[in-house]
C-alpha positions in Angstrom: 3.9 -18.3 -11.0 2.2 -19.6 -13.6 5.3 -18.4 -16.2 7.6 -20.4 -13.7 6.0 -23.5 -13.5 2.8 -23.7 -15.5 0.0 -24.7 -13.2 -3.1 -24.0 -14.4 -4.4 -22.9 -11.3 -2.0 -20.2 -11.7 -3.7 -19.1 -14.8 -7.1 -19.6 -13.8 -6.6 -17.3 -10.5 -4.7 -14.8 -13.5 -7.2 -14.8 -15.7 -9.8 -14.3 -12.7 -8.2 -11.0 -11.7 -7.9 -9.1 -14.8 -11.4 -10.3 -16.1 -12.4 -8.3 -13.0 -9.7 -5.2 -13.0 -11.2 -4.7 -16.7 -14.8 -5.4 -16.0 -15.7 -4.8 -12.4 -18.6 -1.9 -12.3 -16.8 1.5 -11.9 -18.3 3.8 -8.8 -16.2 7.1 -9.5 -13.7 7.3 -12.4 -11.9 4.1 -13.2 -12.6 2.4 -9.9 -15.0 -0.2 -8.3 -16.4 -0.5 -5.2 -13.4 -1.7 -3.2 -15.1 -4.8 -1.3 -16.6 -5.5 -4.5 -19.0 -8.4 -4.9 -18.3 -9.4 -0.8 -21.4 -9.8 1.6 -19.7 -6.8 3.2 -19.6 -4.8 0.2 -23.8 -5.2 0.2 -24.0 -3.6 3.5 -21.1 -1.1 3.8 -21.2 2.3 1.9 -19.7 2.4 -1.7 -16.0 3.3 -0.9 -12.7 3.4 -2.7 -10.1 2.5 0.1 -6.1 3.2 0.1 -5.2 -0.6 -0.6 -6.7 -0.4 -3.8 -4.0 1.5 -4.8 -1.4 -1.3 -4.4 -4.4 -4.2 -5.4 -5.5 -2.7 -8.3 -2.5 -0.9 -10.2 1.0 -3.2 -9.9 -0.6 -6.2 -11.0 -1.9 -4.5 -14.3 1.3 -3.0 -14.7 3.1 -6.0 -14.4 0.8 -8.4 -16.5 0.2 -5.4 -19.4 4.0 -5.1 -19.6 4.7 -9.0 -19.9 2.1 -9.2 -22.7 2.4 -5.5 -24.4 -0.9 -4.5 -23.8 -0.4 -0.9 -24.0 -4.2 0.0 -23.2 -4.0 -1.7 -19.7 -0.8 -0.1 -18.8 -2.0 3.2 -19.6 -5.0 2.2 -17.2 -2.3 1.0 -14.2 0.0 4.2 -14.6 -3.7 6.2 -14.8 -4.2 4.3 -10.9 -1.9 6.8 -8.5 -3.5 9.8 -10.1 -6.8 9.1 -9.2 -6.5 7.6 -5.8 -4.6 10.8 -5.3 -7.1 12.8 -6.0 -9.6 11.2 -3.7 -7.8 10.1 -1.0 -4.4 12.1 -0.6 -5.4 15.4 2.0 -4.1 18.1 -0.3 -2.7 19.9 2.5 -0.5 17.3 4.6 -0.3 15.1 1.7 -1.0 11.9 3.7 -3.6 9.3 2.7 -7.1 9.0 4.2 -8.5 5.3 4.5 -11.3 5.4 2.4 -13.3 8.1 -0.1 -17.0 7.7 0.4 -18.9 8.6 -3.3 -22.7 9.5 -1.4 -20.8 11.7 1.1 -18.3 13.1 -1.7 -15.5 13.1 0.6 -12.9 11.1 2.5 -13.3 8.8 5.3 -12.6 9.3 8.6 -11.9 12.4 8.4 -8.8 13.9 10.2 -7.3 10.4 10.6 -4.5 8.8 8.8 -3.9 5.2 8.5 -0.6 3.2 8.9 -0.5 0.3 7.0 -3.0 2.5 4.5 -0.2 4.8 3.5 2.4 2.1 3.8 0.7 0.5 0.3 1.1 3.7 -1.5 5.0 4.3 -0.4 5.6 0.7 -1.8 3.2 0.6 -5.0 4.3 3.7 -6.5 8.2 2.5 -7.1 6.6 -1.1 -7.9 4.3 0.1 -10.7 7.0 2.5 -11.9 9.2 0.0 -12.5 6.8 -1.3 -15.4 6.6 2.2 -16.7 9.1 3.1 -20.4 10.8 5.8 -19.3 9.1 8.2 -21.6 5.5 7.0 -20.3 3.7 10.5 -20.0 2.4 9.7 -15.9 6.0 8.7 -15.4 6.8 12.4 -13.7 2.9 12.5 -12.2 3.5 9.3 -9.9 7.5 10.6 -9.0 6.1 13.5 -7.6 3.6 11.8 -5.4 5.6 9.4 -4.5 8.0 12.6 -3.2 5.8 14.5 -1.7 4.1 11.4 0.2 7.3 10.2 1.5 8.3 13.9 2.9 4.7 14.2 5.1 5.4 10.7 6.2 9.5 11.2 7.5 8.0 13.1 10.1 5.8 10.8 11.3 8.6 7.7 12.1 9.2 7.2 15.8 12.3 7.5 17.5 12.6 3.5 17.5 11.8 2.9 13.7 8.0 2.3 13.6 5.4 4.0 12.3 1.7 3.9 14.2 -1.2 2.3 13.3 -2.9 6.0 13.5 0.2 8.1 11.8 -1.1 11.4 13.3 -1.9 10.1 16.8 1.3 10.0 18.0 1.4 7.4 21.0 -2.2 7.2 21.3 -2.9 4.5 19.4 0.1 1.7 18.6 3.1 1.0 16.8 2.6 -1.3 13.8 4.9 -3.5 11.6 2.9 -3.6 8.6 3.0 0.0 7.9 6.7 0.0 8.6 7.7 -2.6 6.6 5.9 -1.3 3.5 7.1 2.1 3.9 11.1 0.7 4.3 10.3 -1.3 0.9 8.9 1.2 -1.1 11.8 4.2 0.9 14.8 1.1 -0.2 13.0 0.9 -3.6 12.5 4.6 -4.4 16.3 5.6 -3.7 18.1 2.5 -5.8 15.9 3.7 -8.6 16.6 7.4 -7.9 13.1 8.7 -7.4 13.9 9.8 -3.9 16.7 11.2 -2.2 19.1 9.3 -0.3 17.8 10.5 3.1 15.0 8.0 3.1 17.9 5.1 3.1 18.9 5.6 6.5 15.1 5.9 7.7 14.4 2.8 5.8 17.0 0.6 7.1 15.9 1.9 10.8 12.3 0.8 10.1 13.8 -2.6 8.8 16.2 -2.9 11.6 13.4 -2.3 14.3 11.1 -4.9 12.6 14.0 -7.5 12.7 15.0 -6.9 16.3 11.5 -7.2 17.3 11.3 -10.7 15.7 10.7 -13.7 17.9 12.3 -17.2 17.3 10.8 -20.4 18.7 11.2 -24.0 18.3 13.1 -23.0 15.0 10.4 -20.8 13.5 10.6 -17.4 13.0 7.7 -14.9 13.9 7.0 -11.6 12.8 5.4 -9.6 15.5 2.8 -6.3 16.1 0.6 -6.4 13.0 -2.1 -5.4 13.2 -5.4 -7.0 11.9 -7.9 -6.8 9.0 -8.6 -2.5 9.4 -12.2 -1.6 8.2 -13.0 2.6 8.7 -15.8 1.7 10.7 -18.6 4.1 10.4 -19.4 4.6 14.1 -16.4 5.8 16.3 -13.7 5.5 13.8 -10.8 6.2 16.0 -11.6 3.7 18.3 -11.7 1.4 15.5 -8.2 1.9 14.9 -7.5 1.3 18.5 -8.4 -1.7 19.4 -7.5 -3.7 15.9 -5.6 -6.6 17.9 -2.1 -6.9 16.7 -1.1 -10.1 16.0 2.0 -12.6 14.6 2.4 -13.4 11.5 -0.3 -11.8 9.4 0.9 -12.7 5.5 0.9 -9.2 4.4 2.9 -8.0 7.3 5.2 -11.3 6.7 5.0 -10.1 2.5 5.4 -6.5 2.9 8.9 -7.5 5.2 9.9 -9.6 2.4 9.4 -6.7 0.0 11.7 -4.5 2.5 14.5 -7.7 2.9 14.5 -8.0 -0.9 15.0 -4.3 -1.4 17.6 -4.4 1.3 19.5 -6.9 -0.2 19.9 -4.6 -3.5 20.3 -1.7 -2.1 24.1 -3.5 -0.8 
């Protein structure tokens, strides 16, 4: 934004972000505490969370390619590896919610989140984009990209959607967020030819049940079933999930259909 129109604020908020992607302490490997320097993050165990992955990788990629800074690329294709390692089960290749460093492993256990694996499915095409082709993590971040995308195909409902709870089949709730993100980064990953063209059918389903579920009134549009700010909460983390209130309109359920509409519109 600040390219397009050169507010300052635009650089200042630019500026702000990579001072703290470069600088922010590390907790395991490259990566900081995910609610940083928040009043929560003083109370709440040191975690690395699954939105990190999409927060913390495609802006790097995107700013180190504009200004060929070949050091902070390396560190934004380095990104998918890592959370990978932490946070993707090794056997149903799904994400977990968050990676707890005192405990040493991922939290909650046993439960996969929506929206959680929705930022993965559309960050990985995203940041590849920025990648040469030659880049050496190039093939490293196809692959889970692939293999993420196959454990999730058989999570989609018959209608579209994908659940806030992805292996809780209709004991939890459909959710919009998750289900854009996923069409996005399924449109996105077939026009570039990192996946097959299976995913395009699934994709435009996911889209097309978002869109039907839109509501229109007094000539604004609204985006509908997405579900709230999602912390793993420590105590009864199920029933966390569960009773996040859905609501319309969120911005990153309204962003992440953008992403999908955008995608869409290349992909005819």
């Amino acid at each position: 934004m600040y390219k397009k129109t050169g507010n300052r604020g635009y650089k200042y908020l630019t500026d702000r972000v990579l001072n703290y992607i470069k600088n922010a302490p590390v907790i395991i490997d490259d990566l900081p505490n995910h609610l940083g320097t928040s009043p929560e993050g003083k109370f709440y165990p040191e975690s690395i969370w699954v939105d990190s992955l999409m927060m913390f990788s495609v802006f790097p990629a995107i700013y180190a390619t504009e200004n060929k800074d070949s050091e902070l690329l390396d560190f934004a294709a380095r990104q998918p590896g890592v959370y990978a390692k932490y946070l993707q089960d090794k056997d149903k290749k799904l994400w977990y919610h968050s990676y707890w460093v005192k405990r040493n492993s991922p939290y909650p256990p046993h439960l996969f989140w929506g929206r959680g694996n929705g930022w993965v499915i559309a960050a990985l095409p995203m940041i590849l984009d920025y990648l040469p082709d030659d880049h050496r993590r190039r093939g490293e971040i196809i692959q889970i990209l692939q293999r993420s995308s196959a454990a999730l195909l058989n999570y989609q409902r018959k209608d579209g959607y994908f659940e806030t709870i992805l292996n809780r089949p209709g004991k939890t709730y459909r959710e919009a967020s998750a289900t854009a993100l996923i069409a996005s980064g399924w449109l996105h990953g077939v026009r570039c030819g990192y996946l097959e063209e299976k995913y395009k059918p699934a994709a435009v389903k996911a889209l097309e049940a978002i869109i039907n579920n839109l509501e229109y009134e007094n000539r604004r549009v609204y985006m509908t079933e997405i579900s709230g700010p999602t912390i793993p909460l420590p105590l009864f983390p199920y029933l966390g999930y569960r009773f996040v209130p859905r609501r319309k309109n969120y911005p990153y359920g309204i962003a992440a259909l953008i992403f999908a509409a955008i995608e869409y519109s290349k992909a005819l």
